[in-house]
N, C-alpha and C positions, 0 to 999 in steps of 0.2 A: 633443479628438477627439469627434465627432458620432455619435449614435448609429447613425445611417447608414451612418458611415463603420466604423463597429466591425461591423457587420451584413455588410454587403457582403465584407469581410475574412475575416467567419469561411464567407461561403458556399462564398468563392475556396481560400479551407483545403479544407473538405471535398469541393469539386469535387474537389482534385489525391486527396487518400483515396478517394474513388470510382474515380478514372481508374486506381487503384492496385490495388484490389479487386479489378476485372475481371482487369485485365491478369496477376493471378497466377493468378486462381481460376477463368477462365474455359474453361481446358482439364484442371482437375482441385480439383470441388469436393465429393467423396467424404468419408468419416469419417475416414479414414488421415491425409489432407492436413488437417484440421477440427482431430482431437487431438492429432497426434505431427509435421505439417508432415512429413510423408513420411521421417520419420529422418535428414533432408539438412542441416539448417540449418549454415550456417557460423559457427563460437564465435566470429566477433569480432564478428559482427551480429548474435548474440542476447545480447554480453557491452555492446555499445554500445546498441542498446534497450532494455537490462533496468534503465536507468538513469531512463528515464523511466519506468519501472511501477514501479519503489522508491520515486521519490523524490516524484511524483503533486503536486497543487494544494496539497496542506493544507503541505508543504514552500517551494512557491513562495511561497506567501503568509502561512500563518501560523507560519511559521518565522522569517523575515524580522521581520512583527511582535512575535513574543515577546520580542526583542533588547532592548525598550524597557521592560520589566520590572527594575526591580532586583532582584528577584532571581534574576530567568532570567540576563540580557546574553550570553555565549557557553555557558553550562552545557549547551546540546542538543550543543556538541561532544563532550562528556563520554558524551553516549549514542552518536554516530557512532563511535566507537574503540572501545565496547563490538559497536557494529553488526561492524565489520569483522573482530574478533576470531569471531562468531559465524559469519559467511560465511566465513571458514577454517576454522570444525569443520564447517560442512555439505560441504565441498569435500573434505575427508579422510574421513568419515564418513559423512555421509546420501548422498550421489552415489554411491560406490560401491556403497551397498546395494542403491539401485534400479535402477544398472545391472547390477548383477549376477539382480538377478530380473527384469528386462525388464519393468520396468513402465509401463502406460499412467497409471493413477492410482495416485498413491503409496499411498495408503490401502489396498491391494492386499494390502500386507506385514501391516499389521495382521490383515487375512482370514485367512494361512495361520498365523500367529502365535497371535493370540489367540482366532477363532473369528468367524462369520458375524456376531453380532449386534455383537461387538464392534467389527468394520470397518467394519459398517452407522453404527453411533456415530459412530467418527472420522468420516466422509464427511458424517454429518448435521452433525456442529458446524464442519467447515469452509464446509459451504452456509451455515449462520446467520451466520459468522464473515467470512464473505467478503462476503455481501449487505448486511451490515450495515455495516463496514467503505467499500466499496468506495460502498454508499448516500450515505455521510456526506464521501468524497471527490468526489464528483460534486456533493454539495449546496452547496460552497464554490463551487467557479467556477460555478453557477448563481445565487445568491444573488448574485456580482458584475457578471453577467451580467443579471441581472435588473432591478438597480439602474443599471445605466450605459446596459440597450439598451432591454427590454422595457419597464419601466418609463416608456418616453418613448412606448410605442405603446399604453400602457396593458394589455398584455396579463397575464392573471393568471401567478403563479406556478408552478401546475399547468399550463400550458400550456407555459412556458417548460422544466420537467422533460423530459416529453412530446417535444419537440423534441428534447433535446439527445441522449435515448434512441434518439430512431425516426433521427437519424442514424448513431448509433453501431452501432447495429443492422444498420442499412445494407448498411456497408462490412463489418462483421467473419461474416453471417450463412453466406455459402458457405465462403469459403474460412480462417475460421478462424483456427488458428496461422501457418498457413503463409501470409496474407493479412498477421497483426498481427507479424511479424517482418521483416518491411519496412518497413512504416506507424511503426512503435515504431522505426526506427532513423531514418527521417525525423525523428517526431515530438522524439525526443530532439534530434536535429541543430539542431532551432528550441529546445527548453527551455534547451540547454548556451549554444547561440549568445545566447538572452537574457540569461543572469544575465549575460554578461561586457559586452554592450550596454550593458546596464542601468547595472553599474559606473563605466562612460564616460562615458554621458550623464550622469550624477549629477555623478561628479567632474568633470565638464566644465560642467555648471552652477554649479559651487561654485569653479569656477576653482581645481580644486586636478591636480597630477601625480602620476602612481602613487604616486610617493615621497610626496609631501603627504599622499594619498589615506590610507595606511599609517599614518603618524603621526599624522593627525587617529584615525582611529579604534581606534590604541592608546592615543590619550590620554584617550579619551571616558571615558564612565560606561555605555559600552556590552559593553568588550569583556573583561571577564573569565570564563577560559575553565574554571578548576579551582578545584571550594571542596572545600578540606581542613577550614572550618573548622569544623563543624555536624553531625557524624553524624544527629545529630537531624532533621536538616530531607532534602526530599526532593530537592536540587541536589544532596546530598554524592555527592562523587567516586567511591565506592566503589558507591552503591548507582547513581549512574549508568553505573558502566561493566557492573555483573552483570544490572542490567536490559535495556542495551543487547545483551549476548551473549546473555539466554535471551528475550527477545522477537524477537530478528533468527531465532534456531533453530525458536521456535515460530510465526513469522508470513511466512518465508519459507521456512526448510526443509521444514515439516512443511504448508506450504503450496502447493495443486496450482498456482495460478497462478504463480508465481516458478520453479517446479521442473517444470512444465510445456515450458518453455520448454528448461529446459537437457536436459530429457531429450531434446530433438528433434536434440542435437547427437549425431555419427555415433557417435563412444566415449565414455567416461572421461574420456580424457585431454583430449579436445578440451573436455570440459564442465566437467571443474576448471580448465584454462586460462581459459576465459570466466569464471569465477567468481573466481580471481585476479587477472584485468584489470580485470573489474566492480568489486572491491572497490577498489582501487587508484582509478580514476575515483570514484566514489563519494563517500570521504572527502575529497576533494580540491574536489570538484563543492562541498560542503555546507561548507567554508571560505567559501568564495564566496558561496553564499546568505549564511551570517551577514552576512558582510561585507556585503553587500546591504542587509538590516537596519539595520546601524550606522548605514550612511552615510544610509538615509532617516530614522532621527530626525534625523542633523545636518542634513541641509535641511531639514526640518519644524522646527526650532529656529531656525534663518537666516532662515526665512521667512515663520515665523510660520502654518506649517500646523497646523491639529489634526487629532486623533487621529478619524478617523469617528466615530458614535455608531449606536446601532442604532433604527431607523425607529420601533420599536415599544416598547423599553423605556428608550431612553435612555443607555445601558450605552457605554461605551468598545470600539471594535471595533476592535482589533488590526491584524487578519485584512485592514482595506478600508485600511489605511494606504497600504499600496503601490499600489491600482489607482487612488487615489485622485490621490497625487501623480504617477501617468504620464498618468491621463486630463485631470489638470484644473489640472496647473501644469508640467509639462514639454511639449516642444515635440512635436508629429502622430509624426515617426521614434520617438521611446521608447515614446510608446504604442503603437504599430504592434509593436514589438518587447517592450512586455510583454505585451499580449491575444496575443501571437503561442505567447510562453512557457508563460502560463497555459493558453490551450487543448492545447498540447501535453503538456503533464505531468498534464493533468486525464484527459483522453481518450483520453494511449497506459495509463492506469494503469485507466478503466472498461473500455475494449475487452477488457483481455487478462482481466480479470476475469470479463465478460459469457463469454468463451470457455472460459474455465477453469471456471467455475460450470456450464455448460456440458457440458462433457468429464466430470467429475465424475457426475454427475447419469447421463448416458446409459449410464460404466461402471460406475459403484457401483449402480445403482439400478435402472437394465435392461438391464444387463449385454452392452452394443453390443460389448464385446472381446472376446466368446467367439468359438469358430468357427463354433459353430451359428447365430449372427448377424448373424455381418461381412456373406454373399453377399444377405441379404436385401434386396430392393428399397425397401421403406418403412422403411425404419433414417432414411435421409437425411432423407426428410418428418418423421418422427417426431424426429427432431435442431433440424429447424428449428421444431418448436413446441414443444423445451423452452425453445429460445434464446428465445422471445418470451413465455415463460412469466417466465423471471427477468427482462427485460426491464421488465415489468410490476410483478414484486414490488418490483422496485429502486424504481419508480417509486413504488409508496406508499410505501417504506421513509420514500424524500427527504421527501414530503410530509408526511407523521407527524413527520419530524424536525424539520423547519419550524413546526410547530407545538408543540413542548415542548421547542426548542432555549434552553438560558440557560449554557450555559458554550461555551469556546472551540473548535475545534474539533479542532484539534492534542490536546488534552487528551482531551479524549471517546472519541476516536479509539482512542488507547492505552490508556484504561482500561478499554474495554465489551472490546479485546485478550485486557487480560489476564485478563479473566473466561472468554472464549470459549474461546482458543486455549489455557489451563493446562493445561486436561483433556488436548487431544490432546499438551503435554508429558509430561505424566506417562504414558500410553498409552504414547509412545516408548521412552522412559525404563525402563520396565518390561520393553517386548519385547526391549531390545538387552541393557540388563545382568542379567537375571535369567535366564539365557538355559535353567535347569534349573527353571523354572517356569511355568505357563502361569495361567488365570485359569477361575471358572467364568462363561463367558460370558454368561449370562441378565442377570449380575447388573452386568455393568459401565456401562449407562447410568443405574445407578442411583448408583453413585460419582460417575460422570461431571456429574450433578445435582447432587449433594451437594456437591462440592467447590466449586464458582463459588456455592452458596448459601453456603457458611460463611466463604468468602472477602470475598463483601462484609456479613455480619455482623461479620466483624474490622472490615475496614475503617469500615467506619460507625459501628461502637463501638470505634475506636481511641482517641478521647481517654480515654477508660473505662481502658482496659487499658492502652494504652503510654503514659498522659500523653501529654508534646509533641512523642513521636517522628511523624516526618510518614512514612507508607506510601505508596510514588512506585511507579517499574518493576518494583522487586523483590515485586509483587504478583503477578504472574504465577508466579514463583518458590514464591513457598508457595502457589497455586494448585496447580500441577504437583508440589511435593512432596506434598499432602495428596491427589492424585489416587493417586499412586503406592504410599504407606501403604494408601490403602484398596485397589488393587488387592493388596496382598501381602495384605491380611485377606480377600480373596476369591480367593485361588491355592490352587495344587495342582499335584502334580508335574507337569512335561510330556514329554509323549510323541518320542520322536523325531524323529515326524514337525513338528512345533511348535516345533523348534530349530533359531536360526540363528546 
């Protein structure tokens, strides 16, 4: 596939996202419809787009890639069943809380809970948590983007950022949730629609049938999905499935963009329903990618493909296996159908983030939900130069990243998580079960620091203290425990008003 042709492709994408834009937001592009989509959303259209904001580019591609690790092969299943088990404690638990306080940002709770500075905290570390995050998924399908398009026009890197921003910016600037809750069930309809594409052309190149397809890669050296045998090591079963359950609680529950979306649904009910359909889709979706995976080592082995390398260090890149073998030895339809995928799981996952970072910012921070607020005129101007504020930060994020990136991306991803997102575990953790204790507020960003510094002194002095036990998911875990400790050495009775 020609870089042209790849080009052309993605302008004809974002035209129809533009045509999309307007036509929701052009008779009501206000703050209400911006943060909460007017409280109208239908749960099965934000329980089917929510699939592409979970699952994002670093799933598409370097999911797929890991497979060819001995000793990855299927073990990220082992984290998907800890994910879904997670998404049913949010759907029992953290949903009803913040519908029952009517909340616009969840961090809200924290406010009446543990005190002004301490809500100011949580709101701060999901801004870092999410720009950085969300930085690092966007810099994946540009780095591939970069290499298959701009690269042929010579255009820099920073440029190619730049772009991919001032489009997404675009379409998501007026109308917000209520814009990216359409666009996200699109965009998902092109990621789902490719993994199974994908499947076909592959086995169809390998001249193999579902059944074949099945068998070759139960037989491989790809597809083992449960190690029991290694507590030690960071694949083991156990630590994969407790990491999967309190990273899914801390990086979607306790997360405005994921929970953003479900609050826009009309009740409860309707919102735990889209989150038990969600879940459902989900693990099921991400059989699939593996399976994706497997089957591109076995034609990279038939074929005689190698594994990319990186431009600049030489290194084995995972990550470009897959865009490698659709751009450059399968036939124009797979390509078309995997830049198709890739753009959609990269860009419904920036959008609703840009939006959310967003939302966040304007009610934590300048407090756009009050009612002293809402009628005023410049609320809306002042919304649209926070969106172009994170816009911009996102923008150096990526490029900073590009520049002292040396591990994978999948991996980075989850690990800068679980330093971030710990604290506002334990934060939670604290307000729900201590429920006759409150905290002395001043002091909790000070825990809040503490805990992700002593988290990665364990871990970087792991060999030290645990010998060859390997520290995986469940870092997040005694992040959030050591958050929580230290908020109980800084408590004090609470007050009535402070109990929920």
């Amino acid at each position: 596939m020609t870089p042209i042709a790849i080009l052309s492709l993605i302008i004809v994408y974002f035209g129809i996202l533009f045509f999309i834009s307007h036509f929701v937001s052009k008779n009501d592009s206000g703050n209400d419809a911006f943060f909460k989509a007017n409280k109208n959303s239908k749960w099965y259209l934000v329980a089917f787009g929510m699939i592409g904001t979970a699952l994002s580019g670093v799933t598409f591609i370097s999911v797929p890639g890991e497979v060819g690790n001995p000793e990855n092969q299927f073990k990220y299943f082992q984290f998907v069943l800890g994910n879904a088990i997670g998404f049913l404690i949010i759907a029992k638990v953290l949903l009803p809380l913040y519908y029952r306080m009517n909340l616009t940002s969840i961090y809200s709770y924290i406010e009446q809970r543990l005190g002004t500075v301490s809500y100011k905290t949580a709101a701060s570390i999901f801004l870092i948590s999410r720009t950085i995050g969300s930085s690092f998924r966007l810099y994946l399908v540009v780095i591939v983007l970069q290499r298959y398009v701009f690269d042929y026009y010579q255009i820099p890197f920073a440029v190619t950022v730049l772009i991919s921003l001032l489009l997404i910016f675009a379409y998501t600037y007026r109308g917000g949730l209520k814009t990216i809750i359409i666009t996200d069930t699109l965009q998902t309809f092109f990621l789902v629609s490719s993994v199974f594409l994908t499947i076909f052309f592959i086995c169809n190149s390998l001249n193999l049938n579902a059944f074949e397809a099945f068998e070759e890669v139960k037989n491989s050296n790809y597809s083992k999905i449960f190690f029991f045998d290694d507590y030690m090591k960071g694949t083991y079963f156990v630590k994969q499935i407790l990491g999967g359950i309190f990273v899914t609680i801390a990086m979607v529950g306790l997360d405005q963009d994921l929970m953003q979306k479900n609050l826009s649904c009309a009740t409860i009910g309707e919102a735990q329903k889209n989150m038990f359909t969600f879940t459902g889709i989900f693990v099921i979706i991400n059989i699939f990618f593996l399976s994706v995976g497997a089957l591109l080592y076995i034609y990279a082995e038939k074929n005689g493909v190698s594994v990319p390398t990186d431009l600049i260090t030489g290194k084995p890149r995972t990550d470009l296996l897959f865009p490698e073998i659709a751009f450059h030895h399968l036939t124009l339809i797979p390509a078309i159908v995997f830049l198709l995928g890739l753009t959609a799981a990269t860009f419904a996952t920036t959008d609703s983030a840009l939006t959310a970072l967003t939302t966040s910012f304007c009610v934590d921070f300048l407090g756009m939900d009050k009612i002293e607020n809402i009628a005023k005129p410049n609320m809306v101007r002042t919304r649209h130069f926070v969106h172009i504020g994170f816009s911009l930060l996102m923008f150096l994020v990526i490029v900073l990243f590009n520049v002292i990136n040396d591990a994978s991306v999948v991996s980075m991803i989850f690990k800068i998580a679980s330093y971030t997102y710990g604290p506002l575990l334990g934060l939670y953790c604290f307000g729900l079960f201590m429920k006759t204790k409150t905290v002395h507020d001043k002091l909790v960003p000070l825990i809040c620091l503490l805990s992700p510094a002593i988290c990665f002194l364990i871990s970087y002095n792991s060999s030290l203290l645990l010998g060859s036990y390997v520290i995986d998911n469940e870092l997040i875990i005694i992040n959030g425990l050591i958050t929580f400790i230290g908020l109980l050495l800084i408590s004090k009775p609470a007050t009535s008003e402070t109990q929920f």
